[in-house]
C-alpha positions as CSV (number, residue, x, y, z in Angstrom):
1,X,-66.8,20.7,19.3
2,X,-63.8,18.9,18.2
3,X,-61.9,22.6,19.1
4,X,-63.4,22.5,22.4
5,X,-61.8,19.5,22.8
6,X,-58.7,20.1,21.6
7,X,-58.5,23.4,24.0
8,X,-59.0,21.4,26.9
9,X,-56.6,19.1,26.8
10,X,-54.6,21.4,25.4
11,X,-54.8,23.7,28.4
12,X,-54.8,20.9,30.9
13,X,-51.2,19.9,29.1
14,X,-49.7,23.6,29.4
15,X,-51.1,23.6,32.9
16,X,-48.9,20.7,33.6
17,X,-45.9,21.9,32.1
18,X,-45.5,25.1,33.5
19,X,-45.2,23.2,36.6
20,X,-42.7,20.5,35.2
21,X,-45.4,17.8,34.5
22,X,-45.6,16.0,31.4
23,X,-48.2,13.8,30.1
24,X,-49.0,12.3,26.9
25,X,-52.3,12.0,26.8
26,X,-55.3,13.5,28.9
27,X,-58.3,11.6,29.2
28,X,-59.2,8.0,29.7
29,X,-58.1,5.3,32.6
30,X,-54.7,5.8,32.5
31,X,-54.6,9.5,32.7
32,X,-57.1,9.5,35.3
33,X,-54.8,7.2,37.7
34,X,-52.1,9.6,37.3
35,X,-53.8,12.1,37.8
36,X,-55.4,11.2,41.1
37,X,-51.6,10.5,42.3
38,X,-50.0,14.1,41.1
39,X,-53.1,16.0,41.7
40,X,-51.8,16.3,45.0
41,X,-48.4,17.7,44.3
42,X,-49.7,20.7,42.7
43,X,-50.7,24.0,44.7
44,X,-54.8,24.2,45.4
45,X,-55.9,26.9,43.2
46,X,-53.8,24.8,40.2
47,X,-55.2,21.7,40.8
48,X,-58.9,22.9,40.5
49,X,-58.4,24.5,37.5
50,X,-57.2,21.7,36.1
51,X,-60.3,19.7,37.7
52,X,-62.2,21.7,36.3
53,X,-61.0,21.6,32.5
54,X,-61.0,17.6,33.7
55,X,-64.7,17.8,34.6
56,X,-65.8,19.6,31.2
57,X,-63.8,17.1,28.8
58,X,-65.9,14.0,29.2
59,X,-69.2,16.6,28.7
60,X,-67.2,17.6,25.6
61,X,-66.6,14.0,24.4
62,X,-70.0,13.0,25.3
63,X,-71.8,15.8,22.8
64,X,-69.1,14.6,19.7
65,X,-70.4,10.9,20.1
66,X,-74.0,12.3,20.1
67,X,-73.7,14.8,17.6
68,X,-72.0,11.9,15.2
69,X,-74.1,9.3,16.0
70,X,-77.2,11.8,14.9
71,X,-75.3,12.4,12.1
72,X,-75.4,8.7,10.9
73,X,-78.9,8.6,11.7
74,X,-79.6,11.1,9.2
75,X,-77.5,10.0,6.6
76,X,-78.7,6.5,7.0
77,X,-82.2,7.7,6.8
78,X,-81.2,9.9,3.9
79,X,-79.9,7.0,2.3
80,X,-82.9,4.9,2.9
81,X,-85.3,7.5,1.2
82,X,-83.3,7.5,-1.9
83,X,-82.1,4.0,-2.2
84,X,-85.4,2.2,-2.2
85,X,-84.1,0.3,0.7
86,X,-84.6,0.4,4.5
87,X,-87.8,2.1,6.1
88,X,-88.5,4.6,3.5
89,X,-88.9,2.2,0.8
90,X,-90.3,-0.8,2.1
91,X,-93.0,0.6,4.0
92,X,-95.7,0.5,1.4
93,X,-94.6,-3.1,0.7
94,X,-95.4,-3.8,3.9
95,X,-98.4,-1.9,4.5
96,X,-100.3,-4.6,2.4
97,X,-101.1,-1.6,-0.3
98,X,-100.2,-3.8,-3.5
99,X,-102.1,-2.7,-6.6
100,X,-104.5,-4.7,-7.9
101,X,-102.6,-5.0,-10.9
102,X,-99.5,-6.2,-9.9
103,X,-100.8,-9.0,-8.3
């Protein structure tokens, strides 16, 4: 995924400069302000490929937050299991499943 990415704003950048435009970095507020002003400098067919690779980045960024943020869910769960600690090992605590001998 982080490839994708990379490709992307890679190709968005080597759009640009074939056509004398140079930005350092694609993506985000800034980028998206200049874009909307030089988007209209550039011939039709350019500027909606370069929409396009525009429209796919966010969709690229969006499934790297969600594939790490599952990622911490699993490790934290992992964790959790093997730790004692967390929902794994507190839940027969809580359950009210004490032996009798422990008090």
């Amino acid at each position: 995924m982080r490839q994708e990415r990379s490709a992307h704003t890679h190709r968005i950048r080597s759009l640009l400069v074939l056509h004398n435009l140079r930005v350092r970095y694609v993506g985000g507020r800034i980028w998206t302000h200049w874009w909307a002003r030089q988007r209209e400098l550039l011939a039709p067919g350019l500027r909606a490929e370069i929409d396009c690779e525009c429209e796919r980045l966010p969709l690229v960024r969006q499934q790297i937050r969600l594939l790490e943020v599952q990622q911490e869910l699993s490790e934290r769960a992992a964790h959790g299991r093997w730790s004692g600690s967390g929902s794994g090992g507190a839940s027969f605590a809580t359950a009210g499943n004490w032996p009798a001998a422990w008090g």
